[in-house]
C-alpha positions in Angstrom: 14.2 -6.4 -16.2 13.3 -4.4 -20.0 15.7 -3.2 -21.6 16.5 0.3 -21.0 17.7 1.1 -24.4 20.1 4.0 -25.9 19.2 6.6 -22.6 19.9 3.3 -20.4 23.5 3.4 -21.9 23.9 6.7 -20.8 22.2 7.0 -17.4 24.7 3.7 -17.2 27.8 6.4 -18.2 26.4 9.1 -15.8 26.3 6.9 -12.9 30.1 6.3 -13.3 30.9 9.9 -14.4 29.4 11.3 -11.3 31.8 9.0 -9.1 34.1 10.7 -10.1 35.9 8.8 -13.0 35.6 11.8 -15.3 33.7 14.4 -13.6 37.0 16.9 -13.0 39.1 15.9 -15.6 39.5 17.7 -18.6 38.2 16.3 -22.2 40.8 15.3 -25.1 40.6 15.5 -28.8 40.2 11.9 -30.2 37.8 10.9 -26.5 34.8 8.4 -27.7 31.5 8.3 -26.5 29.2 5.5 -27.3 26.4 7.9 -28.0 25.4 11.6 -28.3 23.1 11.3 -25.3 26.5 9.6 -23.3 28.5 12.8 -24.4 26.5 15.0 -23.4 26.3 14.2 -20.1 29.9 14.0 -20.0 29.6 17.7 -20.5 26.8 18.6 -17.9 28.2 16.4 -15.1 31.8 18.2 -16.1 30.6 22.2 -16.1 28.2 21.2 -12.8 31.1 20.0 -11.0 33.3 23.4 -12.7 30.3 25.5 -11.6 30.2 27.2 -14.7 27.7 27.7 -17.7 27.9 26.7 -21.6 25.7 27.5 -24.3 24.8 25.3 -27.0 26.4 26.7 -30.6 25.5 23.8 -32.8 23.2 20.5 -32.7 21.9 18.1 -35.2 22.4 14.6 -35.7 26.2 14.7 -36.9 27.6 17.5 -34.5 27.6 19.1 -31.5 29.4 22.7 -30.3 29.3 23.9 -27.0 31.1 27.4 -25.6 31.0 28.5 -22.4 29.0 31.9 -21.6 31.6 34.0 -21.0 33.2 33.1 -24.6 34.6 36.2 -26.0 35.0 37.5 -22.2 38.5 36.3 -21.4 37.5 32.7 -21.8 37.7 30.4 -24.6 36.4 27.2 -24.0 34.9 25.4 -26.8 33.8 21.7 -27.8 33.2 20.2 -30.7 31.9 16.6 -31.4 30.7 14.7 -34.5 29.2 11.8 -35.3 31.9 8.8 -36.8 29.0 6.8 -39.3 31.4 3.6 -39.5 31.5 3.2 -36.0 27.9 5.0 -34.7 30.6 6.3 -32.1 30.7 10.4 -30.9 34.6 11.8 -31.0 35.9 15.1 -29.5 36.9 16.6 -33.1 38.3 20.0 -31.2 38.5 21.4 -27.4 39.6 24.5 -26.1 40.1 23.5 -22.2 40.2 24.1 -19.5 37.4 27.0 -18.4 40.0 30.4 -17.3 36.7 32.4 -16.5 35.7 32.0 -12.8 32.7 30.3 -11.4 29.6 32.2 -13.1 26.8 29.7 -10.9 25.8 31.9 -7.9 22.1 30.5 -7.6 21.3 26.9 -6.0 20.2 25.4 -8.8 22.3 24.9 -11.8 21.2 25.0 -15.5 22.2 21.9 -16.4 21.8 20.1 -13.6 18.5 18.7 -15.5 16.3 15.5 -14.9 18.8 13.4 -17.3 21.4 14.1 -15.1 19.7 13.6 -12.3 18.4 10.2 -13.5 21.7 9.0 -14.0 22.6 9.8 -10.3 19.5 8.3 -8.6 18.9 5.6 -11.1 20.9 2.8 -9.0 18.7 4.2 -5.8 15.6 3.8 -7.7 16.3 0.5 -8.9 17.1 -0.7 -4.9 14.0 0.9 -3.8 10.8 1.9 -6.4 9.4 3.5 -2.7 12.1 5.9 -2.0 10.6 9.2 -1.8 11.3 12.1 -3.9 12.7 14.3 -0.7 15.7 11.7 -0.1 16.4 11.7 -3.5 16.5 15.3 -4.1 18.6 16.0 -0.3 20.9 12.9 -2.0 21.2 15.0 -5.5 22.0 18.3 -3.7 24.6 16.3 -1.1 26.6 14.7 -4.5 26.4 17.8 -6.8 26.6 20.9 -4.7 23.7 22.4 -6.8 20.1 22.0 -5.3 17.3 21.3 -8.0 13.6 21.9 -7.9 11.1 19.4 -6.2 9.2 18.5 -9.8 13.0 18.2 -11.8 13.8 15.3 -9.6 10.2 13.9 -9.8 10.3 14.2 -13.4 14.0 11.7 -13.0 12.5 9.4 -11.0 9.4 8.6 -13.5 11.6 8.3 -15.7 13.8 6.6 -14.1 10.8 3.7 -13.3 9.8 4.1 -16.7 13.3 2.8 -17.8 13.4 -0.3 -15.3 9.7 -1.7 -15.5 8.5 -0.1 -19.0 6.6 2.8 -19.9 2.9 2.9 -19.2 1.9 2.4 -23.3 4.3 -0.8 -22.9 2.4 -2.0 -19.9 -0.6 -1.4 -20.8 -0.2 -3.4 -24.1 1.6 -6.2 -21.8 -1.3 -6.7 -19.6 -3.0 -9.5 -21.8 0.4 -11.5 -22.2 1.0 -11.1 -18.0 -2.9 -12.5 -17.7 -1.8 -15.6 -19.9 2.0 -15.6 -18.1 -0.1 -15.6 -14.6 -2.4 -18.4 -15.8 0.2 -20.9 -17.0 2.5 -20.0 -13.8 -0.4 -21.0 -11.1 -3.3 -22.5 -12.9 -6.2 -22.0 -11.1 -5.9 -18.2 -10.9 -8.7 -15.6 -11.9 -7.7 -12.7 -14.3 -10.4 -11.1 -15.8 -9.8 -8.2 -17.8 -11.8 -5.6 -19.4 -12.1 -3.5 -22.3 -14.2 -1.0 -23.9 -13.8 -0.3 -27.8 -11.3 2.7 -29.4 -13.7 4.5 -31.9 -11.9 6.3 -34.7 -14.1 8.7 -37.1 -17.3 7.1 -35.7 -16.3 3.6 -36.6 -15.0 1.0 -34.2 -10.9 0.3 -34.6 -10.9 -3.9 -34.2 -6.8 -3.6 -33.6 -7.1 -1.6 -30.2 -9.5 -1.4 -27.1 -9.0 0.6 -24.3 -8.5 -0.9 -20.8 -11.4 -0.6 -18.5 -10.9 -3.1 -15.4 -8.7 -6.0 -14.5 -9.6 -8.2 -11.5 -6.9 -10.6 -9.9 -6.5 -13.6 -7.2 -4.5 -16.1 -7.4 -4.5 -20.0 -5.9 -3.4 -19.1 -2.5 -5.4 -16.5 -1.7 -8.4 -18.2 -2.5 -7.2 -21.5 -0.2 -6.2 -19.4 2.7 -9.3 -17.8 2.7 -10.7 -20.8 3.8 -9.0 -21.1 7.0 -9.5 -17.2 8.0 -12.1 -15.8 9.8 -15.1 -15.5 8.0 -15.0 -12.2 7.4 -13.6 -9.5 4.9 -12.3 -6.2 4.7 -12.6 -3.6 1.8 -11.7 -0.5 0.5 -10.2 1.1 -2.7 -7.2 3.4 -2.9 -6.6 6.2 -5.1 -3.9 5.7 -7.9 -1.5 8.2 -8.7 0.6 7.8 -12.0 0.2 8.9 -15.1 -3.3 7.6 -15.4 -5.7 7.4 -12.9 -8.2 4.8 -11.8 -8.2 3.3 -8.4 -7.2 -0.1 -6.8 -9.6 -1.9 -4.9 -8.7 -4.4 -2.8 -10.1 -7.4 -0.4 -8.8 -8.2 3.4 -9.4 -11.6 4.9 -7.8 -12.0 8.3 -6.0 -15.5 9.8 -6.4 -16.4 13.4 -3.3 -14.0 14.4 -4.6 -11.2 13.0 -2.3 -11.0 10.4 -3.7 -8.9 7.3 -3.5 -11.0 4.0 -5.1 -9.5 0.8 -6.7 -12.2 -0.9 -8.3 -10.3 -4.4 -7.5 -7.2 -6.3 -9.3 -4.9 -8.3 -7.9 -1.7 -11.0 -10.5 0.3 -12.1 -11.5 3.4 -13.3 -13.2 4.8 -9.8 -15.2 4.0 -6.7 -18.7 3.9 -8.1 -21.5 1.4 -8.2 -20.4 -0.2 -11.4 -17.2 -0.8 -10.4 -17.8 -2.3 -6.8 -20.3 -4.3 -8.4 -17.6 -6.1 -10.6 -14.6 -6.6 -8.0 -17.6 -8.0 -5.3 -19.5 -10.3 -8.0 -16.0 -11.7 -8.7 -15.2 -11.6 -5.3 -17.9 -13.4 -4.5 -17.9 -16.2 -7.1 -13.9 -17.2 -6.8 -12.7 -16.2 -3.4 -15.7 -15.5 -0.8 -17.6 -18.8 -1.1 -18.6 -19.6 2.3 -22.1 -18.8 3.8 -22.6 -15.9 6.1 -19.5 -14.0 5.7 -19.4 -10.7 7.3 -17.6 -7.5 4.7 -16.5 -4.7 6.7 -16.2 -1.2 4.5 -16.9 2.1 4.4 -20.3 4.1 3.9 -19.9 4.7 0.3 -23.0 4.2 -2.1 -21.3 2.3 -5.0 -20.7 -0.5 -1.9 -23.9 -0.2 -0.5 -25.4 -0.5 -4.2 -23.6 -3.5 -4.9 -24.5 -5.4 -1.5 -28.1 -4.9 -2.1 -28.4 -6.2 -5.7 -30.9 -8.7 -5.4 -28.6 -11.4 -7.7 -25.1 -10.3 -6.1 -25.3 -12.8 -3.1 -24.5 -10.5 -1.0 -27.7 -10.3 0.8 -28.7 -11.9 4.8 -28.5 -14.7 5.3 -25.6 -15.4 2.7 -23.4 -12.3 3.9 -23.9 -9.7 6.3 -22.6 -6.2 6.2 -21.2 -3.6 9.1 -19.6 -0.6 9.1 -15.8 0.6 10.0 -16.2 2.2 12.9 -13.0 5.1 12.1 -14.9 5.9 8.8 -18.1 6.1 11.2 -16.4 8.6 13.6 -14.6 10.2 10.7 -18.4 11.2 9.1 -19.7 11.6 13.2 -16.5 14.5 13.6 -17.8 16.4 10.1 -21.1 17.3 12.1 -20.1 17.2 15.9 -16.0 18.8 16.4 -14.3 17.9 19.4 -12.4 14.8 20.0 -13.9 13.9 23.1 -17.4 13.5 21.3 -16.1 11.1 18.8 -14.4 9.1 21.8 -17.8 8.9 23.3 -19.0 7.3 20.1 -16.3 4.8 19.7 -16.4 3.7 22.7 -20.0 3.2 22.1 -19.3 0.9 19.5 -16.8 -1.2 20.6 -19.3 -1.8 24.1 -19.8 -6.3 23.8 -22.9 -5.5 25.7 -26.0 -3.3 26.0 -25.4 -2.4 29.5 -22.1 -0.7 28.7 -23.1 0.7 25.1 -26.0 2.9 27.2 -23.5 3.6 29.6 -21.3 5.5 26.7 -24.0 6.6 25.0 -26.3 8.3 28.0 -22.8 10.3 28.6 -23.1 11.4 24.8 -26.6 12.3 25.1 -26.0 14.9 28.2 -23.4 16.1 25.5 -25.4 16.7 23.0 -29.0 14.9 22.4 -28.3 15.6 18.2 -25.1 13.3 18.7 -27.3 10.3 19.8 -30.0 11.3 16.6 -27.4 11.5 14.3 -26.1 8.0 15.4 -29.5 6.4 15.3 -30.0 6.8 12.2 -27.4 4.2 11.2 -28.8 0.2 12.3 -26.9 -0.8 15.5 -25.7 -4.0 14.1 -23.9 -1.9 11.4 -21.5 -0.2 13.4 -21.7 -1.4 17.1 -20.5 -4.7 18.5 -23.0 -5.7 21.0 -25.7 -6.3 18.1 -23.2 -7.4 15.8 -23.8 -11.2 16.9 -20.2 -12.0 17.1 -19.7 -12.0 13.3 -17.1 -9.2 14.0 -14.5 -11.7 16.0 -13.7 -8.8 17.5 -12.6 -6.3 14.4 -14.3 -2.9 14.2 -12.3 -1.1 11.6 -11.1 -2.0 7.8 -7.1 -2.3 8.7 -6.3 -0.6 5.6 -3.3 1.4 7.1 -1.8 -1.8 8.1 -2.1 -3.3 4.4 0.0 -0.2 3.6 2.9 -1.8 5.7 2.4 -5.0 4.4 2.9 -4.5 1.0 6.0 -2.6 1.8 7.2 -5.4 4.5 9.7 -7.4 2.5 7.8 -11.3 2.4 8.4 -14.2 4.7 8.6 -17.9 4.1 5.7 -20.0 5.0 7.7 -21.4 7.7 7.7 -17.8 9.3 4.3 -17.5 9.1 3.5 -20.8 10.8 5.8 -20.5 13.3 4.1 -16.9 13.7 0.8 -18.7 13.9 2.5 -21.6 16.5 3.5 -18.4 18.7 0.0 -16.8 18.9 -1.6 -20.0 19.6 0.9 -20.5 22.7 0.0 -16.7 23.4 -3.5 -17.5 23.6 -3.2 -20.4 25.3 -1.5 -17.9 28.1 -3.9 -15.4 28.5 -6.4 -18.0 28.7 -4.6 -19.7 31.6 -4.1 -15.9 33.2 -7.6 -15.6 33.1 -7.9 -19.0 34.8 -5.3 -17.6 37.6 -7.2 -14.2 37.5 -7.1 -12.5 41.5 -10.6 -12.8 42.1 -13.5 -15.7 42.9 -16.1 -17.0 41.3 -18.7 -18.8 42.8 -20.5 -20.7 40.1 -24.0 -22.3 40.5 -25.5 -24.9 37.8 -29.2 -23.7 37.0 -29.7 -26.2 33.8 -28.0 -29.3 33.3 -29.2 -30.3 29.9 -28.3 -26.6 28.0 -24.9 -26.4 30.5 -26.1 -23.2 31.9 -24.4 -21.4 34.5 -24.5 -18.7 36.9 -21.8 -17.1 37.8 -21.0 -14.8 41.1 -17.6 -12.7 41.2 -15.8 -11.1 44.2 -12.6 -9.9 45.0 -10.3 -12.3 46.7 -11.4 -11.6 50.8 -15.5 -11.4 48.9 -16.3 -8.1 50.2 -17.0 -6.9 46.9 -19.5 -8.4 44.0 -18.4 -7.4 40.9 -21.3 -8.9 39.8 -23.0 -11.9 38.5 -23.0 -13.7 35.3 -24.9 -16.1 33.4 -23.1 -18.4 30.8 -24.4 -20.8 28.4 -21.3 -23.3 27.4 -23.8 -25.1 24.6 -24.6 -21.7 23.2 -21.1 -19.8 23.8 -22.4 -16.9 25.5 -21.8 -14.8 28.9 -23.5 -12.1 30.2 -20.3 -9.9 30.2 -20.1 -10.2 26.1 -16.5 -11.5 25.4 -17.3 -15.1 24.7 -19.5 -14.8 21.9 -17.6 -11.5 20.7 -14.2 -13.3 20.2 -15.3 -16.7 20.1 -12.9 -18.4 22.6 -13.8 -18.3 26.9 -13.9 -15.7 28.9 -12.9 -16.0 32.8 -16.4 -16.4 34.0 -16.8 -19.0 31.2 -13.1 -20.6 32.4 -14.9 -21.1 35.6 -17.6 -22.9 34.2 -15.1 -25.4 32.4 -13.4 -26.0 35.5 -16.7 -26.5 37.5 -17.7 -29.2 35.2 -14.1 -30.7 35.0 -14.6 -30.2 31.2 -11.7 -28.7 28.8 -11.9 -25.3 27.4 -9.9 -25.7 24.4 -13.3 -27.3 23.2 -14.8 -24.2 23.1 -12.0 -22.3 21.5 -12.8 -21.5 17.5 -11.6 -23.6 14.8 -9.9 -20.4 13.3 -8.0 -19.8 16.2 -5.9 -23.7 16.4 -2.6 -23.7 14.9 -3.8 -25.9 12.3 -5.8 -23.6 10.8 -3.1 -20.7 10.9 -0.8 -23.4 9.2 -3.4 -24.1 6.8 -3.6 -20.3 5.6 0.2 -20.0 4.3 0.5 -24.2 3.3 0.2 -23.2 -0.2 3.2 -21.6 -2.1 3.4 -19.6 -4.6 4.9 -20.3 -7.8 7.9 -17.9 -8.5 6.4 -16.3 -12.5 8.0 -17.2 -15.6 10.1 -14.8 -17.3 8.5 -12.2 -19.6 10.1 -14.0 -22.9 8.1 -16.6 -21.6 4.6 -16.0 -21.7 2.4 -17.4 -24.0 1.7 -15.4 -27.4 -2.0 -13.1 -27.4 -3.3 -12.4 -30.8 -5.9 -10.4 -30.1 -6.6 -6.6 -29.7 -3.7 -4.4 -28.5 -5.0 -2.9 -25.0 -4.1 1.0 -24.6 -4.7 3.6 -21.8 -7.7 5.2 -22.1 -7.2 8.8 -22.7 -10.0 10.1 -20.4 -8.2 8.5 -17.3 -4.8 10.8 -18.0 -4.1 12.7 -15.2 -2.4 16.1 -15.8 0.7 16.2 -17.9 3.0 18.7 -16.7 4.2 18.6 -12.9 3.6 16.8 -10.1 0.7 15.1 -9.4 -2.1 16.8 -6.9 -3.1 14.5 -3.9 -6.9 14.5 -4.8 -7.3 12.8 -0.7 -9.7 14.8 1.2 -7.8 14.9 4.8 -10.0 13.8 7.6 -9.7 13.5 11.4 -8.4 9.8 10.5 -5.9 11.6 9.2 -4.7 12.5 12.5 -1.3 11.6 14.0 -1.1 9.5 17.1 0.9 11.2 19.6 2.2 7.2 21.1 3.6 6.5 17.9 7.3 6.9 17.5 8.5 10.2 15.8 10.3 9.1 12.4 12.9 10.9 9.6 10.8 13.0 7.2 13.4 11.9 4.5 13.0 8.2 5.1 10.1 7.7 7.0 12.4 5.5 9.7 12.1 5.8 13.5 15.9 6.6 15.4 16.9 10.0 13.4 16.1 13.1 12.3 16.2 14.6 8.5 19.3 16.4 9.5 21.2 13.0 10.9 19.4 10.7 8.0 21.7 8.1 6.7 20.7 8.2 3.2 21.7 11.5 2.7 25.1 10.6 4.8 25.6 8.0 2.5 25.2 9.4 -0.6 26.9 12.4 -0.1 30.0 10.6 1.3 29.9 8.4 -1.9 30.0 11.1 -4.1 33.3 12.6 -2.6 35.1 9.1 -3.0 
């Protein structure tokens, strides 16, 4: 953790003073304060929990007077405090207590109920939980004090009060090339590449600064558990929202359970062709070696810019391309409203065979024939499953949502994760077997010995009914009804085959889907970093924000997200706190608030 210097000291006093320790009580002549910033918040935390007003008489660097409002008006309350040089200490030199006017503080808000006082209160909260939100802090603030402040004054505390425990953003930004050495001597083998353009001052080029530009990142076990997911990947870049903007792009590989595991990073200064072309040429040469990988993104141009470059090896047959299929609809609902339209076209897409895509999609064109131009002008094996040739394994969207909860998911041991992977294996194994025990019959016929080519007739149990027939190819991993070369492990019709021939269908099951493989994604550790003090010295240019990327300075930052029908709530999930964001409770009943405003009364 830095240092959190001279205000640290005080937020530290605040925190206590708020408790209670001092808050009510009245000051002395002769009291001590490590610093003028310590005193006075002694005095806002005292006249916020009085209720009354003071007005600032005298300030400068070796004294301090306060009187209340009403001085003059029946009440004389007055402080005075100066600076003792010998010690560097603050001392009450004079006070005129208690307050004998009444209560003057008829508003919600109170005057110095300010962001450094709020900052002392939520600084322990902050430091528990970067992620709380700015609504449980403020409800927590209002709970302890009895004033309520605005939405921006406690927004203003809590950058601050980040600023204080993981540095300001001038500090990090200069830090950056000492954390790219600290990462590199921690887990050799990892990929930083960082990127600068040059600070120009009066038309001439200043060697001792260069403004940040990008910073790709992977480390060791990304790169090795790559190799033992599917072989696909997901992108997409987020938005950033600080005091600088820029946005982090970031890759998605996906083990045999379908857990989500971000294998590269990218910050940079926006989604454009540039940009893409830097995090996927990296990408590309350190993490996404294997042949005929699949990416899975979004429509935008930079992407599709960087896919195509003839040199980027990103091209057929080294890598393949399809669309996400919410950010497909998304577009689809901007033309075509109506939610059962874009229900049509989903369902479309997730059809594993051409009989039931032109099913889905004859009941969009009697919707609308426009619906069905408008998707034909996008390639089939972009966005539907049925031509995608089973490079998919199944996955039609980007997962990004998900990544959000992961990242905010406290980690698990490796042992977790196997045993995860040991579970979903046995899981498999069981639907595979229900399959096997499925209530109907199959009556299957061998048509070509040498290819182990099958046909396959199904019927409910008393076979009065054909629910059709099937032909499989066990040497080619394929059936008629699409699910065996779609997610690469048998379906029932090709279970039937298996158990015609008296062969084992674990055989036919893919390699990414065995429990060594899940063990294999999470075998490699990482290496816990070495202390800041720690990292190797850099002696070259001093790396600074770039001015263009600040955002704006006063306020709270605008949401620049364009809301789309992905946007949309799902009416199945569980309704959750507004404060907290945790299913079970209301805003009114939330246990934060509970907490802190019983804490406050101790």
């Amino acid at each position: 953790m830095r240092h959190e210097g001279v205000l640290g000291h005080a937020v530290g006093f605040g925190a206590r003073d708020a408790e209670g320790s001092t808050g009510l009580t009245e000051f002395q002549v002769g009291q001590q304060f490590q610093d003028k910033d310590e005193a006075l918040l002694s005095m806002k935390t005292y006249s916020i929990r009085r209720g009354v007003q003071y007005k600032v008489v005298e300030s400068d660097h070796r004294r301090y007077v306060g009187k209340c409002s009403e001085f003059g008006n029946g009440c004389s309350w007055l402080i005075r405090l100066s600076l003792r040089k010998r010690k560097g200490i603050w001392e009450v030199k004079r006070y005129n207590g208690p307050h004998t006017c009444l209560a003057t503080s008829i508003s919600s808000d109170h005057r110095s109920l300010d962001y450094h006082v709020i900052l002392a209160f939520i600084m322990p909260m902050v430091r528990a939980d970067a992620s709380v939100s700015i609504k449980v802090l403020l409800n927590a603030t209002a709970a302890h004090f009895g004033f309520r402040p605005t939405y921006r004054r406690v927004w203003m505390a809590k950058q601050k009060s980040i600023a204080l425990i993981y540095g300001d953003w001038d500090e990090s930004y200069n830090d950056l090339p000492r954390w790219v050495l600290g990462v590199q001597l921690t887990m050799p083998g990892s990929v930083v590449v960082l990127k600068t353009s040059p600070v120009r001052v009066g038309g001439q080029v200043d060697e001792s600064q260069a403004y940040f530009h990008r910073l790709f990142w992977t480390f060791p076990p990304c790169i090795e558990a790559f190799r033992h997911c599917k072989p696909l990947i997901s992108i997409d870049g987020t938005h950033l929202y600080g005091k600088y903007g820029g946005t982090l792009l970031i890759a998605i590989a996906q083990d045999g359970n379908s857990n989500i595991l971000p294998v590269a990073f990218a910050l940079v200064e926006g989604e454009n062709a540039e940009s893409w072309t830097f995090f996927l040429s990296h990408l590309r040469q350190h993490v996404t070696l294997q042949p005929g990988l699949l990416v899975i993104s979004d429509r935008h141009n930079g992407i599709k810019a960087a896919l195509e470059a003839p040199d980027g090896g990103w091209l057929p047959p080294s890598a393949y391309r399809a669309f996400c299929i919410r950010h497909v609809a998304a577009n689809f609902a901007l033309t075509f409203k109506g939610k059962d339209a874009r229900r049509l076209l989903v369902n479309a897409a997730y059809a594993k065979t051409d009989v039931e895509f032109d099913y889905w999609f004859d009941i969009l064109r009697s919707e609308d024939p426009a619906m069905c131009e408008w998707a034909n002008r996008i390639d089939y094996s972009l966005w539907t499953q049925h031509r995608d040739e089973g490079r998919r394994f199944g996955h039609m969207t980007t997962n990004i949502s998900e990544l959000a909860e992961l990242f905010v998911r406290k980690g698990r041991e490796a042992e977790a994760q196997m045993g995860t992977g040991q579970q979903f294996s046995q899981h498999l194994v069981k639907c595979i077997e229900a399959n096997m025990k499925t209530a109907r019959c199959f009556t299957v016929t061998l048509y070509d010995r040498d290819n182990s080519e099958f046909t396959v007739a199904e019927t409910t149990p008393t076979g009065s009914f054909s629910l059709g027939t099937y032909r499989v190819s066990l040497a080619s991993r394929t059936c008629d009804c699409g699910y065996f070369q779609a997610l690469h492990f048998p379906c029932q019709h090709a279970l039937a085959c298996c158990a015609y021939s008296r062969v084992t269908w674990t055989s036919y099951v893919h390699s990414v889907y065995q429990i060594s493989s899940v063990f294999n994604v999470y075998r490699m550790g990482f290496t816990p970093p070495i202390p800041e003090g720690f990292w190797p010295p850099y002696d070259g240019p001093t790396v600074i924000p770039d001015p263009a990327m600040r955002r704006a300075r006063e306020g709270r930052p605008r949401s620049t997200r364009i809301r789309t029908n992905m946007d949309e709530a799902d009416p199945n999930r569980p309704k959750r706190c507004g404060l907290c964001r945790q299913p079970g409770h209301t805003r009114r009943s939330c246990p934060q608030v509970a907490g802190s405003s019983q804490t406050g009364h101790h």
